[in-house]
C-alpha positions as CSV (number, residue, x, y, z in Angstrom):
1,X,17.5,57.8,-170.7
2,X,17.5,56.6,-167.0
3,X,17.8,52.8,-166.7
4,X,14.4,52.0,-164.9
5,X,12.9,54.7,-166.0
6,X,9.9,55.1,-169.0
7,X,9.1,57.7,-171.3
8,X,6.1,57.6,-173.1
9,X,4.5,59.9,-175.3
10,X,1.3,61.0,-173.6
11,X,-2.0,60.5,-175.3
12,X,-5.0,61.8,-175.9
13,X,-5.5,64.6,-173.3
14,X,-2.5,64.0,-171.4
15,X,-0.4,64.8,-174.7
16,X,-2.6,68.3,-175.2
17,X,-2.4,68.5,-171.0
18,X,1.6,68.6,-171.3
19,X,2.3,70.6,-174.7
20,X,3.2,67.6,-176.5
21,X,6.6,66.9,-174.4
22,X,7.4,63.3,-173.1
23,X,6.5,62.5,-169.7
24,X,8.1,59.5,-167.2
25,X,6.4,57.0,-165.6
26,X,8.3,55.0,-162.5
27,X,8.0,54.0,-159.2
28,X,9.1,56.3,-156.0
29,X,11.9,53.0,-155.3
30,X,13.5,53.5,-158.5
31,X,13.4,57.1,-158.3
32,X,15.1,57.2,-155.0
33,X,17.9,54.6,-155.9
34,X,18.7,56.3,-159.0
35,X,19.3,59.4,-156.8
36,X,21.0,57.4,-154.5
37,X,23.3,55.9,-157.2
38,X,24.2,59.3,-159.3
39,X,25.3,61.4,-155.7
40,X,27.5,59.6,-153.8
41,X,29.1,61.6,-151.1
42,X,32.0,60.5,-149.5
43,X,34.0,60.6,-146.6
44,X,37.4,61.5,-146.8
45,X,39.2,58.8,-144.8
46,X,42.4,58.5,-145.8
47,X,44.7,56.4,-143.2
48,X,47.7,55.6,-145.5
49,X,49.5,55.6,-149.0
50,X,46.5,54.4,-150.5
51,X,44.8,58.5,-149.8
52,X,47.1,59.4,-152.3
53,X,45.4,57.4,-155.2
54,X,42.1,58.3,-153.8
55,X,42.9,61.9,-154.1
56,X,44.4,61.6,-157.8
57,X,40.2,60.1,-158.5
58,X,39.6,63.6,-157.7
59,X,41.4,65.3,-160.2
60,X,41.7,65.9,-163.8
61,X,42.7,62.7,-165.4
62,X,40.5,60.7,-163.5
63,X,37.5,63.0,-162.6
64,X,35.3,61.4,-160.4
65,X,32.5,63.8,-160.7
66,X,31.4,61.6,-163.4
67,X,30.0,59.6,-161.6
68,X,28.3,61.9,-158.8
69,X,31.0,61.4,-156.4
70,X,32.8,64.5,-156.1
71,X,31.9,66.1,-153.2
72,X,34.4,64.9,-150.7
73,X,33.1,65.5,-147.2
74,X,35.0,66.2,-144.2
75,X,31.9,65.3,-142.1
76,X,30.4,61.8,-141.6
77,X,26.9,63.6,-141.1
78,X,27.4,64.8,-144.7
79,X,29.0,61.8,-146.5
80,X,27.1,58.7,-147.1
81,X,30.0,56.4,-148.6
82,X,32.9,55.7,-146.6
83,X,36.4,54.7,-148.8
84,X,38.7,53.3,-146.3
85,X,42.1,53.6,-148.2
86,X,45.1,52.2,-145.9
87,X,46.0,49.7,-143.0
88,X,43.6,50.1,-140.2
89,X,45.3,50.0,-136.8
90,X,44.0,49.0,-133.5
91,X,44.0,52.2,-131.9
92,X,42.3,53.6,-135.1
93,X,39.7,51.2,-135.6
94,X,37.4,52.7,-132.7
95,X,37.2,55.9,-134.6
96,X,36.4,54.1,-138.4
97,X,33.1,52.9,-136.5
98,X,32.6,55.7,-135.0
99,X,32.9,57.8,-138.0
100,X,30.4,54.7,-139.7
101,X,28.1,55.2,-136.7
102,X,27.6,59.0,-137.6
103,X,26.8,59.0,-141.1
104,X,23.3,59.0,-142.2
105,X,21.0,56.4,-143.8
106,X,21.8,54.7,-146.7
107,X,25.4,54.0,-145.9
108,X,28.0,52.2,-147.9
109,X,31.8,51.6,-147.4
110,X,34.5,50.6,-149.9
111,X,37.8,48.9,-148.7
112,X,40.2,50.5,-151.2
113,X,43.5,48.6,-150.8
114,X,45.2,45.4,-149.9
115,X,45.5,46.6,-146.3
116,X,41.8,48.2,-145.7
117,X,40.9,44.3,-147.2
118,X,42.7,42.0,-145.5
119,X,45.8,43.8,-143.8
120,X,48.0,43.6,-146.4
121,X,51.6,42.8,-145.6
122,X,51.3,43.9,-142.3
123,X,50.3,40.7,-140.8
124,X,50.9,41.4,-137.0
125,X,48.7,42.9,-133.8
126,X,48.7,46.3,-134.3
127,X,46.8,46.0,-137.6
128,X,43.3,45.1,-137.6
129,X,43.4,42.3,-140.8
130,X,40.4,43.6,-142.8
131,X,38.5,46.6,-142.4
132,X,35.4,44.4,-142.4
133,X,36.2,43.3,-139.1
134,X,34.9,47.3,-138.2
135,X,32.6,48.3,-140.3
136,X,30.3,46.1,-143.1
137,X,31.9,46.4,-146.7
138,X,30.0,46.4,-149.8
139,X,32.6,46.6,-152.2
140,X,36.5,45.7,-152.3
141,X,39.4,47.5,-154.0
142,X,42.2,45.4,-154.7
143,X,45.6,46.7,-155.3
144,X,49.4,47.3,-153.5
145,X,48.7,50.1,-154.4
146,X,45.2,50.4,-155.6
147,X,44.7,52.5,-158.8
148,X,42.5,55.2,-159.0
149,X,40.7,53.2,-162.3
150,X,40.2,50.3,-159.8
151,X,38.7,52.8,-157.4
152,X,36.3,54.3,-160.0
153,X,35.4,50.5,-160.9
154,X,35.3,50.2,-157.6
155,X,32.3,53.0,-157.6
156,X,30.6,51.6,-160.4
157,X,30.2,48.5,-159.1
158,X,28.9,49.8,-155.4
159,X,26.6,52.2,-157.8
160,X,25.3,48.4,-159.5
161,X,24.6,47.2,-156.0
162,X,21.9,50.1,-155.4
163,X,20.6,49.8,-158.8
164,X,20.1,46.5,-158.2
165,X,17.9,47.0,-155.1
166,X,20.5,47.0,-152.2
167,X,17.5,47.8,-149.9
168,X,19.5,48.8,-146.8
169,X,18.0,52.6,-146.0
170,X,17.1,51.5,-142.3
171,X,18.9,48.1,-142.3
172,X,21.7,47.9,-139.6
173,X,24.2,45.1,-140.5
174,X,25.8,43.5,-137.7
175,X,30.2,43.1,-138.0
């Protein structure tokens, strides 16, 4: 049974109204963010090694339909999680927003990845140190590289986040 979500046995003319079946009682919020949880779209954003473990979540072993998540999108008007797996460079960091900026409301990112996090090893000026510095994060990979179990934790934990009332359908978050 859906977490936030009732059955009851109706009663009285609602039972005979129904057949007998169970019916749910909720709330249009906790309708929507248990949609919002179990269909994940992302983006495919893969800017370095760290694309490789994000396309393994994809596959057999690791199956990330699971968890509603499998439809990779090429297009940010279709996608609304972005996973930024790699070092972010200068030149490239225009386009992550830009890509952010296109994607429908709700909207979540997930740094997968020492470099998407904080820059990693490449502590220099042609790396931006944290893709946060871009784009709002909600959740953090860790990982040199990350696995594809810490990614899927990774989407568990963003999927707590709405379930716990991340109301953020309209709200713009400043960087």
């Amino acid at each position: 049974m859906a977490e936030g979500l009732e059955a009851f046995e109706g009663a009285g003319g609602a039972s005979a109204a129904l057949g007998g079946d169970a019916f749910f009682l909720t709330t249009l919020k906790t309708m929507v963010r248990w949609a919002e949880r179990n269909s994940l779209w992302p983006a495919t954003f893969g800017l370095a090694c760290c694309a490789i473990e994000m396309m393994a979540t994809a596959g057999l072993r690791f199956d990330i339909s699971r968890f509603g998540a499998e439809v990779f999108r090429a297009s940010p008007r279709q996608a609304d999680l972005m996973i930024v797996s790699g070092r972010v460079s200068q030149k490239m960091a225009p386009v992550v927003r830009n890509v952010y900026d296109q994607m429908p409301h709700p909207k979540w990112v997930i740094a997968m990845g020492a470099c998407a996090s904080c820059g990693g090893i490449f502590d220099n000026y042609a790396i931006v140190q944290g893709v946060d510095r871009v784009v709002p994060v909600d959740v953090y990979v860790p990982g040199c590289p990350p696995t594809p179990d810490g990614l899927l934790y990774g989407i568990m934990k963003l999927q707590d986040k709405i379930r716990a009332g991340a109301d953020r359908v309209f709200e713009e978050r400043a960087v």
